[in-house]
C-alpha positions, -999 to 999 in steps of 0.1 A, spaced: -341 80 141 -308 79 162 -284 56 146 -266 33 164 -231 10 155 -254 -20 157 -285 -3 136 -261 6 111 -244 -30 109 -276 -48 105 -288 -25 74 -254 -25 61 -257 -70 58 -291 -63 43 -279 -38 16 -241 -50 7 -230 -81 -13 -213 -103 19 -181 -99 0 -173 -64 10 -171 -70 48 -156 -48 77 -132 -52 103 -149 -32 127 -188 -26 131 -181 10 136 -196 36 121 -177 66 118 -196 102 119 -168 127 117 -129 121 120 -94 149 127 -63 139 124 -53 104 139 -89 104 156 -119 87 150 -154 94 163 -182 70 160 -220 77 153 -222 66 190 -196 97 202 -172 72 215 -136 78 204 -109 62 186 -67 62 175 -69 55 142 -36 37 129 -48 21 97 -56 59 84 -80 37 59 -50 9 48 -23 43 47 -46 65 24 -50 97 51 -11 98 52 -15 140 59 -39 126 83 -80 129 84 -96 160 69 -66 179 68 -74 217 64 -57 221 32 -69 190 16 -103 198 24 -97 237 10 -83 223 -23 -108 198 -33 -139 225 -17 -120 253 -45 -119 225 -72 -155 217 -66 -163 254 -63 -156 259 -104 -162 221 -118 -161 181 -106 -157 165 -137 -152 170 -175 -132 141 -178 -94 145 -191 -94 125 -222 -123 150 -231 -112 190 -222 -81 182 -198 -71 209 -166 -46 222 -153 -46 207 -123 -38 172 -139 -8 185 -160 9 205 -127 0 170 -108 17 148 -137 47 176 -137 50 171 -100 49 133 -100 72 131 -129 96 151 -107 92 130 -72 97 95 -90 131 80 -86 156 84 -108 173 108 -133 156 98 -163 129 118 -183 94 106 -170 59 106 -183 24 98 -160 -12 82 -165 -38 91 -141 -64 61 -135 -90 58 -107 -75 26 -81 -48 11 -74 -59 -23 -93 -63 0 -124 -25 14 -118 -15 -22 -114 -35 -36 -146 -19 -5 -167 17 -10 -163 13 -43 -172 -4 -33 -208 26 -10 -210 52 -34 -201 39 -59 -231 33 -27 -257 68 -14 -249 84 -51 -249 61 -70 -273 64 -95 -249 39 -120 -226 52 -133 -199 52 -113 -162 66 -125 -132 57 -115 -95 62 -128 -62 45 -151 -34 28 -131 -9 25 -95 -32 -5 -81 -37 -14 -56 -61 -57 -57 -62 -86 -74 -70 -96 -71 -105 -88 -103 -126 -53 -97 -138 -40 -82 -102 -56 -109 -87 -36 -130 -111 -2 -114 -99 -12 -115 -62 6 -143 -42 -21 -150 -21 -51 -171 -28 -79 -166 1 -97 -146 2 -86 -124 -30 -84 -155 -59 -106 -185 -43 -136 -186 -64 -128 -161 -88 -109 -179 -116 -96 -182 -142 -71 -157 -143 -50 -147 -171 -22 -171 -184 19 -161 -185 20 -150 -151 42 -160 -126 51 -166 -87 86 -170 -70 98 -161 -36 105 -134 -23 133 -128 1 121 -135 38 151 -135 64 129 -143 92 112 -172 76 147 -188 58 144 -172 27 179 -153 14 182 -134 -17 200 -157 -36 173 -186 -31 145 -157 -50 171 -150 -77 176 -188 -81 142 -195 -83 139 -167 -112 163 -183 -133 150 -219 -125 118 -200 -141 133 -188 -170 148 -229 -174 116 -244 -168 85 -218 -177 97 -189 -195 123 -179 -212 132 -141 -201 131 -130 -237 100 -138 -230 93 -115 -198 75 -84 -201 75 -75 -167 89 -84 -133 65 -65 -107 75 -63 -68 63 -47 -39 92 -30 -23 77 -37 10 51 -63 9 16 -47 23 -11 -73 26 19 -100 27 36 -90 60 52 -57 61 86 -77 49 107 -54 33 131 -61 0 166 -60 8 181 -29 -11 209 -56 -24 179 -76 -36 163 -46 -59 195 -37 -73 198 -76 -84 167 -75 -98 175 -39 -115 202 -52 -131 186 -84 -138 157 -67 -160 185 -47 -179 204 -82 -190 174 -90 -203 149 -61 -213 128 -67 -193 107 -40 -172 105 -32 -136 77 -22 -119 78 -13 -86 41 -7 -70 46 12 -43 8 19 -39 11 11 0 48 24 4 46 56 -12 45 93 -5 68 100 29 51 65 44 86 45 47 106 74 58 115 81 16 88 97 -10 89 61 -21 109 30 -11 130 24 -41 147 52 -31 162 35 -7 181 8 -26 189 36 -51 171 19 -78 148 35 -111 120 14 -116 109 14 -151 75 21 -140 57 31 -106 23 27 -93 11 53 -68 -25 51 -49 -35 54 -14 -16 79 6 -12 101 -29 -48 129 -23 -56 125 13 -86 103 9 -100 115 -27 -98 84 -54 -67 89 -76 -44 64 -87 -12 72 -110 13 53 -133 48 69 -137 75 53 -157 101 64 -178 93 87 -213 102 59 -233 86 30 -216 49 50 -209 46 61 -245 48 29 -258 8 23 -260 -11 43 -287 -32 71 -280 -67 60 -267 -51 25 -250 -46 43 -217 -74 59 -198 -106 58 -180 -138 82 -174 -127 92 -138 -89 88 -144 -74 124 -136 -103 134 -115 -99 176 -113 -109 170 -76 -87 142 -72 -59 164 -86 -65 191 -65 -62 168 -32 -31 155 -45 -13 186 -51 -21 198 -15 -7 165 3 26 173 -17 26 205 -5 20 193 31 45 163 27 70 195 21 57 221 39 56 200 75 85 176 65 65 143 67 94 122 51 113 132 87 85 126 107 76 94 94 111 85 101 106 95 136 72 81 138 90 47 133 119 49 158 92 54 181 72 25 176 103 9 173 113 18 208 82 9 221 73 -27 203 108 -41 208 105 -32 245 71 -55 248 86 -79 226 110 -79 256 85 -86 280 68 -112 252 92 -131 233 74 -165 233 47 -141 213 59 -118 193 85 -130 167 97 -99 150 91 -62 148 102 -44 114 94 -12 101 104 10 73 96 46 86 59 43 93 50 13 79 52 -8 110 45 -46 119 48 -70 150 49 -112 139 27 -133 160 40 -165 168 37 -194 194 64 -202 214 89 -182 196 91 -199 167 85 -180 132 72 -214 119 41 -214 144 17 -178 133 -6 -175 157 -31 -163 140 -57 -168 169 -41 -139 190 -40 -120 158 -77 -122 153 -83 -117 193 -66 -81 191 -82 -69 159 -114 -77 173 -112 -61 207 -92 -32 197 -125 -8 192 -130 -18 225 -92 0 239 -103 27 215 -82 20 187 -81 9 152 -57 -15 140 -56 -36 107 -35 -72 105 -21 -89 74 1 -118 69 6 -149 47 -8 -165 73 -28 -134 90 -6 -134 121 8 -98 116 -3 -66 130 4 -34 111 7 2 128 -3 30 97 -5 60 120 -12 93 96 25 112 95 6 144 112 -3 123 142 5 148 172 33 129 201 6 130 225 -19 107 207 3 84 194 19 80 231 -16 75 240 -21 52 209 10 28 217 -4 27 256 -37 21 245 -17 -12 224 1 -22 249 -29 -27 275 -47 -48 245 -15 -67 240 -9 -76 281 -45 -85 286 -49 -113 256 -14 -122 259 -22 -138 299 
């Protein structure tokens, strides 16, 4: 039977919960790089790379050797049980990339929400504290405590309640939309006056750029404030840089740029090429804080896993992806603020940190009028131009580029025309 998009969509509603939807009703059958082929043979630019997973780009050559070797002598014994090599030269390597000078240790868990969920069971066994404080618009997953922390209530927290108690929202520091970083540090220490008391705090977690919130990006002067903040009062930082890490914002990971040590680090998505592995990495003193046995899962450390994530730091070194992600972005750059040029009653700001890259959808210039309708107008007709394209947004007006850092010139030329011909034709 020849499968079609369509054939594939309609068994696909019959066999998944309605909960796990798709942006796109198209089935992929084999991808390269920064392209996509459907089950139909039509062709797509993919800059979502899977929410910046395929970083090193689809099926990269080495990725694909590594994990095919790793499969080759075992998948599995899990690494609570007989432990590899692979995970302890992984951990070594990690340890070594994290910011900071200070002696580091790692956990390997399966997701992102798992990452997310662990530092905060370390930040209360190191502290002996409750309390953990995040910020309106983060997200850091959907199991029930990371949907706790997530600023963001539909679709990820309507319904699903109760969520745990001593958690926490306040601002986060938003230029465009009026929000300065002495109005977020205010409203922290209105929290410790009113809700908590920071002797209290366990943990203040932060997205250094904020993924499914916007693309906004943490002024460096605001995570230095909150660096020192957490020292005045022992309390732990956790950066998750889950969508921000590994060469995506033109650093290994977006700290870096403020020149601040977290206390802790998540790191998923762009971190194996595709292959599910998720990692904590945190200061010595700080991860060994729970007992042995309180950290772990059956797939945490996966030896295939492990092995993918080795190669992509060998190809984030090897072909200088930190660089080209930096280029990557002066590119789009050059390219977005020239049709917001053309389009300034439409599109409010353009913002990037290397190749993390996002255009603000407004009406009539205004940042307090997302128009969210043009939003949903490109996403749906961009398999149409050929590309793929994810949005996000407190208010689901923003489009974000995640090109994979391999992407050759000519296909990302090709990519931001492709755009650009979307944009002009729903824009009138």
């Amino acid at each position: 039977m020849v499968s079609t998009n369509a054939k594939l969509q309609e068994r696909k509603l019959s066999a998944f919960a309605r909960g796990q939807g798709n942006v796109y009703p198209v089935y992929v059958e084999r991808a390269r790089n920064a392209e996509v082929w459907d089950v139909e043979g039509n062709r797509y630019i993919d800059l979502g790379t899977g929410i910046a997973v395929c970083n090193t780009g689809h099926a990269h050559p080495k990725v694909v050797a590594a994990v095919s070797e790793q499969m080759a002598r075992f998948s599995h014994t899990c690494v609570m049980v007989n432990p590899y090599e692979v995970a302890v030269e992984l951990a070594e390597r990690l340890n070594a990339a994290a910011p900071g000078d200070s002696a580091k240790k790692a956990l390997f868990v399966t997701t992102g929400a798992e990452a997310v969920e662990n530092c905060i069971k370390i930040a209360r066994a190191h502290t002996g504290r409750r309390g953990v404080i995040a910020f309106n618009g983060g997200f850091h997953g959907r199991t029930n405590l990371a949907m706790g922390l997530t600023g963001k209530v539909a679709p990820y927290k309507q319904h699903f309640g109760p969520f745990p108690a001593d958690l926490y929202h306040v601002p986060f520091p938003n230029a465009y939309h009026g929000i300065s970083i002495e109005q977020s540090l205010s409203a922290i220490e209105t929290l410790f006056k009113v809700d908590i008391a920071p002797g209290d705090v366990a943990a203040i977690i932060i997205e250094p750029v904020q993924g499914e919130g916007g693309f906004y990006l943490a002024p460096p002067a605001f995570l230095q404030a909150l660096r020192a903040l957490c020292d005045r009062h022992g309390i732990v930082l956790i950066c998750d840089e889950i969508q921000t890490g590994f060469a995506r914002t033109g650093r290994m990971f977006y700290s870096e740029y403020a020149g601040v040590e977290p206390d802790l680090i998540t790191m998923a998505k762009g971190i194996a090429g595709g292959v599910p592995i998720a990692a904590v990495v945190g200061k010595a003193e700080v991860m060994d804080a729970a007992p042995p046995g309180g950290l772990g899962g059956t797939y945490g450390g996966s030896p295939l896993g492990c092995a993918a994530a080795l190669a992509v730091l060998d190809i984030i070194a090897e072909e200088k992806l930190v660089e080209r992600a930096a280029a990557i972005g002066e590119q789009f750059q050059r390219r977005l603020m020239a049709l917001q040029q053309r389009y300034s009653h439409l599109i409010g700001e353009v913002r990037n940190a290397g190749a993390m890259i996002a255009i603000e959808l407004v009406q009539n210039g205004l940042a307090s009028q997302p128009n969210t309708a043009l939003t949903q107008a490109i996403i749906a007709n961009a398999s149409k131009h050929g590309l793929i394209l994810l949005a996000c947004g407190f208010y689901g007006n923003v489009i974000r580029f995640l090109p994979p850092l391999t992407i050759e010139d000519a296909v990302l030329e090709e990519g931001l025309s492709k755009f650009e011909g979307l944009f002009a034709e729903l824009a009138g």
